[in-house]
Residue frames relative to the residue before (quaternion, step in Angstrom):
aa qw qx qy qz dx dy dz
X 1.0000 0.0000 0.0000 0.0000 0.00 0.00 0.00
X 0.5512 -0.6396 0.4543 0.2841 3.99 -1.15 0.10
X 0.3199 -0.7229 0.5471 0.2753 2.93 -0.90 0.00
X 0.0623 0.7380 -0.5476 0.3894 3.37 1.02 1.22
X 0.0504 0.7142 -0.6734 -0.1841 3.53 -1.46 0.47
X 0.6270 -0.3807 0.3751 0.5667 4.23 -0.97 0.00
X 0.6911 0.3366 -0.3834 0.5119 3.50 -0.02 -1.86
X 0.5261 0.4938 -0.6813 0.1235 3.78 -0.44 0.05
X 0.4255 0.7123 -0.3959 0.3935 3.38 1.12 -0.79
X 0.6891 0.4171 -0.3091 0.5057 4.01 1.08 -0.41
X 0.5969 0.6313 -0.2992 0.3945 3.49 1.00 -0.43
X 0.3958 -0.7700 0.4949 0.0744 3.25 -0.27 1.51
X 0.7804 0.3993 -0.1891 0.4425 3.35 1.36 -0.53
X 0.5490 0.7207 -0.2967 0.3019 3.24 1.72 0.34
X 0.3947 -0.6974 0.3643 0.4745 4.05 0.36 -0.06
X 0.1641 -0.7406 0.6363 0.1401 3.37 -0.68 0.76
X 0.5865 -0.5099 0.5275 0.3432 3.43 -1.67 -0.01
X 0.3050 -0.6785 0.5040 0.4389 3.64 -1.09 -0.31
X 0.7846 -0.2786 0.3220 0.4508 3.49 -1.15 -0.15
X 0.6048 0.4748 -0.2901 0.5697 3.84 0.52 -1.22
X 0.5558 0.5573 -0.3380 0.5160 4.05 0.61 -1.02
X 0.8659 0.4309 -0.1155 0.2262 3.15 -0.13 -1.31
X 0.6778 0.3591 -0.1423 0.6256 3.00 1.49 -0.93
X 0.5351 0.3619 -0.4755 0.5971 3.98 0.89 0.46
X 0.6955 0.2182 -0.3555 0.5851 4.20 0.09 -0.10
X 0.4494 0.4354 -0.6254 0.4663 4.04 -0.07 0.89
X 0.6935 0.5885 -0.2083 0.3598 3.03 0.61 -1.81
X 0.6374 0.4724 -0.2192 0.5680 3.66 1.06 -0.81
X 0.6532 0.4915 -0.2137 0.5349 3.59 0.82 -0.70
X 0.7061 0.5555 -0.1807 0.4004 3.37 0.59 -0.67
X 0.5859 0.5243 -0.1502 0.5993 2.94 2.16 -1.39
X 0.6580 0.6487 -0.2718 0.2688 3.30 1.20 -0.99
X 0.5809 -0.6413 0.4316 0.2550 3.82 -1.23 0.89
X 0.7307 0.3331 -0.2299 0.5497 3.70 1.31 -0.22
X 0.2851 0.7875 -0.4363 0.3290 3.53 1.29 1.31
X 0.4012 -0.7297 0.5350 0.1425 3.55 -0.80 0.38
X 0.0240 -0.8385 0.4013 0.3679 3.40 1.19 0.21
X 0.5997 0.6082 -0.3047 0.4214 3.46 1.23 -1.44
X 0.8892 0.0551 -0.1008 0.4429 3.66 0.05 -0.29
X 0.6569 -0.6566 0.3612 0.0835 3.19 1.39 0.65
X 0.4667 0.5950 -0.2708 0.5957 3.51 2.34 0.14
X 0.5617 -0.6286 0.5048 0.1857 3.41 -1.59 1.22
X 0.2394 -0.7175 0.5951 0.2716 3.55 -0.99 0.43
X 0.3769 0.7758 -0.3469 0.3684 3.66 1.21 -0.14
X 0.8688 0.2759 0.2449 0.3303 2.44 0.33 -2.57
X 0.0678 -0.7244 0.5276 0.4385 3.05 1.58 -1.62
X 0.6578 0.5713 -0.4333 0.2305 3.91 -0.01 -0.15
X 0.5374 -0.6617 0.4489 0.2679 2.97 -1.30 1.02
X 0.5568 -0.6897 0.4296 0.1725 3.08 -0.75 1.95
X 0.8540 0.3425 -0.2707 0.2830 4.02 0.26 -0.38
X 0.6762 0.4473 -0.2941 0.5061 2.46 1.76 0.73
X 0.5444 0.6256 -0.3086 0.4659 2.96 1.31 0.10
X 0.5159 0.5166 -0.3797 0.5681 3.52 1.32 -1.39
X 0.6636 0.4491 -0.4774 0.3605 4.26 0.19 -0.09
X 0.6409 0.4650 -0.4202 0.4432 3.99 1.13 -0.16
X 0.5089 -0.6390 0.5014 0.2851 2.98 -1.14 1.83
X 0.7920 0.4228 -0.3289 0.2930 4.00 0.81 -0.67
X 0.3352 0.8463 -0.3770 0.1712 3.35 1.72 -0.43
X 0.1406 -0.7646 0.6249 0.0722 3.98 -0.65 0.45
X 0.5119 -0.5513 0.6220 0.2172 3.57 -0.81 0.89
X 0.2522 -0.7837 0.4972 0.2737 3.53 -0.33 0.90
X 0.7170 0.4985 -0.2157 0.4368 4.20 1.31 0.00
X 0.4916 -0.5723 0.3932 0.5255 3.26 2.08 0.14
X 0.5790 0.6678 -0.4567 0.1011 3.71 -0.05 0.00
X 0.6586 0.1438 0.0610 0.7361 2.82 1.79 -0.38
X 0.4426 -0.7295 0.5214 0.0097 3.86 -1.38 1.25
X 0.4359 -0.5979 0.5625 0.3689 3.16 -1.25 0.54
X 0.2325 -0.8077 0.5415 -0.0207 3.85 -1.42 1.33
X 0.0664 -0.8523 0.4888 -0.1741 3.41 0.31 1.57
């Protein structure tokens, strides 16, 4: 698992992903066998995938995707 937290998403000083980032690891998530479709939540991880795919440290918790610094 990362060492990512949610409220980082407020941290002005945290690394975020860009857009292009973000929307190729949804896309993988979305594809992915431990999706929630309905809400779009990891069974892995529990986090809400569209927000997470926006931390620049976030780590797919199955390898499917990297942390992007």
């Amino acid at each position: 698992m990362s060492s990512v937290k949610p409220w980082d998403l407020l941290n002005p000083n945290k690394p975020k992903t860009t857009e292009e980032i973000q929307k190729w690891r949804l896309e993988i998530c979305e594809s992915c066998e431990f999706i929630i479709k309905a809400t779009k939540q990891c069974k892995k991880c529990a986090c809400v995938m569209p927000f997470k795919v926006k931390l620049g440290k976030a780590k797919c918790p199955v390898g499917k995707w990297d942390s992007y610094e």
